[in-house]
Each structure stands twice: as C-alpha cells, then as structure tokens.
N, C-alpha and C positions, 0 to 999 in steps of 0.2 A: 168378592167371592159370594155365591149366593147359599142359598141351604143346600140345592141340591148336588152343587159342586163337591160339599163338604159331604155330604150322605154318599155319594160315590166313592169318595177316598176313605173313605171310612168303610166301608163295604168289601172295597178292592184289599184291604191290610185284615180283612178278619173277624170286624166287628159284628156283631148281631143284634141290631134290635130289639132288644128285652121287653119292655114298655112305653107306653103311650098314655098321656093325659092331656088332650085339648093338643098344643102345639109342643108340648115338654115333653122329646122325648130319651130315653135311656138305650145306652146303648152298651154292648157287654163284649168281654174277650173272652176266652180263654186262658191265656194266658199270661195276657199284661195287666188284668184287674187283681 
C-alpha cells in the first residue's frame, strides 16, 4: 500500500490534515482524536 492509497482512505473517513514538516505529516478528526 503506498502513501497515497492511505492519504485517500483517510480523507474518504474524515480526516483533515492539520500539519506538515518535511514528509511528517499530522492528520486530525473530529471526532475520533
């Protein structure tokens, strides 16, 4: 599975991208953090 596979399912369930440093990045819910 590559990143971007996992960046799409993640996306598709609600996730939001919070931050970025270099290749590290964070990514946020609503309601499952």
């Amino acid at each position: 599975m590559r990143y971007k596979e996992i960046e799409k399912r993640l996306k598709k369930d609600g996730w939001i991208l919070f931050a970025q440093r270099g290749s590290h990045c964070q990514f946020v819910h609503k309601t499952k953090t």
